[in-house]
N, C-alpha and C positions, 0 to 999 in steps of 0.2 A: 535165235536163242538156243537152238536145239543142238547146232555146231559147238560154238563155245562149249555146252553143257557136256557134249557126249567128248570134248574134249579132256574137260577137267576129271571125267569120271575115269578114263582109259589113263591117264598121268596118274591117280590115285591107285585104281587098282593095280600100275605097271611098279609103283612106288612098295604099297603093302607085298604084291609079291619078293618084289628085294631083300624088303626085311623078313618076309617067310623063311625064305633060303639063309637068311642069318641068324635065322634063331627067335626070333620073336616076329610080332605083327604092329601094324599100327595103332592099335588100341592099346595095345601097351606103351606103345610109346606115349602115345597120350595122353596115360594115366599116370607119367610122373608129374609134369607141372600140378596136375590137378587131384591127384590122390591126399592132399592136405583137407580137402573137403570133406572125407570120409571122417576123419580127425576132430574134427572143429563141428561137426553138423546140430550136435545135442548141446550147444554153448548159445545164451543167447547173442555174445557177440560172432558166433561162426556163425548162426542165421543169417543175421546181416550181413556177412560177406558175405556168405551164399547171393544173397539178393541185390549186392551191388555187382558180384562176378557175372550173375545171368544179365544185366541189364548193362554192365561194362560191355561184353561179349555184343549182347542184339547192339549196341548202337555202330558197332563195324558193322553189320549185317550179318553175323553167324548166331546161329542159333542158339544162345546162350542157356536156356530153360533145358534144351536136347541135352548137351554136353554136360550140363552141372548136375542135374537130375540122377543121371547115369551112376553117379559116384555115391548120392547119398538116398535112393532108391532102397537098398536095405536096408539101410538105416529106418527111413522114416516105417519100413512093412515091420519091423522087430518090434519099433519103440509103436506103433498100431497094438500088436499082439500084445505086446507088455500093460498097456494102458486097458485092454478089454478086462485083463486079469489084477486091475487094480493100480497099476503106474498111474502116474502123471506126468507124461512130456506133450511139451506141442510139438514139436517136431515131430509130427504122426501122419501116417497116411497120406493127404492131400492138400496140405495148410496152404499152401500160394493160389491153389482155387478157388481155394477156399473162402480164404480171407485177404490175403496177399495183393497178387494180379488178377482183381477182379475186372474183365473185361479183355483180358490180355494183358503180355507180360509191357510193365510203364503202370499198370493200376487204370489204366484208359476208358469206362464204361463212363466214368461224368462226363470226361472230355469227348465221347463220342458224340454222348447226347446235346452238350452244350453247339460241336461241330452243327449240326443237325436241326438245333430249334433256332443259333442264336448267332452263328456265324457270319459276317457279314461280307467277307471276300469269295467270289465265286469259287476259287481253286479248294480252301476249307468246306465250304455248303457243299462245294459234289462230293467231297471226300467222305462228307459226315451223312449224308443220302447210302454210300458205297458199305457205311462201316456200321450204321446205324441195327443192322438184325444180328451182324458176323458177331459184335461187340456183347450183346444179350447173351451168348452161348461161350465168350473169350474166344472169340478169332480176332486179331485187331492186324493183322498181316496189310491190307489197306491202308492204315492209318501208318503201321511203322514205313512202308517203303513208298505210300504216296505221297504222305503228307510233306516232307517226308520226314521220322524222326532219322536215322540213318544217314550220319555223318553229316547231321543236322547242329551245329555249335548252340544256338538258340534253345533247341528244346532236349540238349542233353540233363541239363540240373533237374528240371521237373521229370523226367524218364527215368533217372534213378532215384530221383529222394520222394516221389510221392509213392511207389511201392514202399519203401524204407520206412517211411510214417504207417502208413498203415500195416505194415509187419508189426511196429512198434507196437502199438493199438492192440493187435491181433495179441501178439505174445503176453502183452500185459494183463489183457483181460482173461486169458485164459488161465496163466501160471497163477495167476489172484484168485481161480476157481469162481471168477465172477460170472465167467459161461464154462460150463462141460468141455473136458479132454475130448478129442477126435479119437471115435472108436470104428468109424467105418469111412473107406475108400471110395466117397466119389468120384463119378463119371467127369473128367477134366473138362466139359462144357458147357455144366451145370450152371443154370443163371443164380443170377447173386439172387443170397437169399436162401435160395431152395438149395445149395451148395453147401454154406454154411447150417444149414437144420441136416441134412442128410450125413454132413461128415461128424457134429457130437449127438446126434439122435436129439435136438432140443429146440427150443425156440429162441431161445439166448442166441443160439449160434446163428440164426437167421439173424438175428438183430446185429449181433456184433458183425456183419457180412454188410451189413448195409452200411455200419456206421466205417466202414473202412473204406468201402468207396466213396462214400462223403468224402472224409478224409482226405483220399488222394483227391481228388476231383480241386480239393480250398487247394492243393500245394499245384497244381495245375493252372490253374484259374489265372492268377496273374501274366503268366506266361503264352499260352494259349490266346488270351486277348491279346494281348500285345503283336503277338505273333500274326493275328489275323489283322491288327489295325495295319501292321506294316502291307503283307500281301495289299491289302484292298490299296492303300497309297501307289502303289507298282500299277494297278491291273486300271486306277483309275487314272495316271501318269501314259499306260501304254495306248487308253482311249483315248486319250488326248493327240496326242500322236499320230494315231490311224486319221482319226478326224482330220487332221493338219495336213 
């Protein structure tokens, strides 16, 4: 792995020097497809792209949360400061740790756990053994490239529409003042819960942190089983086999 890698790195930085000597760099270039996100970020319909663009991106396998982040990063520390001195925006601070991708980016901390207590294919139970502590702090890196979602047809719709609901959820109950604006930036590995009480200072926000991973976890459910009946059909078809 280490060849390929130091491959791809020495082709990128031979690439950005190119454009050095041209006048710009890669990050600019970069920032044309995706500087519309700067644009759209404080709209509750540019949230949701936001959230289907990071979860479009992870299912090729690039870092979708790195690269979107990147653009509306001001955004969300302005519209923070603005809401300590009285604003109201969710799009503050930390809201996809928050409330969001709880467990990692997919909203993945039910389906960890489901993985983990209830799975009945071996290839999911090690998976959900592997993912089960990362998943408490939103690491789910395990789950995306083992399970694997990642150019996975099956578990793309649940990858982006159970973050998508629970954005929903999130956005709702906050712009309704039903829980507290986000006035402080938490730590991006904060377990649910204690993530959402740290980002609006309140108890509401722990609550609405939980009820979002519920959330994702019902638009999971369907899918995630199914998924494990098929593996187990395979893995109980390839013992048969062996036996033979």
């Amino acid at each position: 792995a280490l060849i390929p890698g130091f491959c791809v790195a020495f082709v990128i930085a031979l690439l950005n020097l190119i454009l050095v000597f041209a006048g710009t760099d890669i990050f600019k270039v970069l920032y044309i497809p995706f500087s519309f996100v700067s644009n759209i970020a404080d709209t509750w319909w540019g949230f949701l792209i936001i959230i289907f663009l990071i979860h479009f991106l992870w299912w090729f396998g690039i870092h979708g949360a790195t690269i979107v982040s990147s653009f509306y990063t001001p955004i969300v520390l302005a519209n923070m400061a603005a809401n300590v001195k009285g604003a109201n925006h969710f799009f503050a601070g930390e809201p996809m740790n928050a409330f969001v991708i709880i467990g990692g980016s997919g909203a993945t901390l039910g389906m960890a756990i489901w993985l983990f207590s209830r799975a009945k294919s071996a290839q999911l139970r090690e998976i959900g053994k592997a993912e089960i502590v990362p998943a408490i702090f939103n690491i789910n890196e395990p789950i995306i490239f083992g399970l694997p979602i990642v150019y996975n047809v099956q578990l793309f719709i649940p990858f982006v529409c159970a973050p998508l609901a629970s954005g929903i959820v999130a956005y709702l109950a906050v712009t309704s003042k039903l829980v507290h604006k986000i006035i402080v930036q938490q730590p991006w590995p904060t377990p649910v819960g204690l993530g959402g009480f740290i980002a609006t200072a309140s108890w509401e926000g722990a609550v609405l942190a939980i009820i979002c991973a519920a959330v994702a976890f019902v638009v999971w459910y369907p899918f995630i089983r199914h998924y494990d009946r098929t593996l187990l059909k395979k893995e109980q078809a390839m013992a048969t086999e062996e036996i033979k």
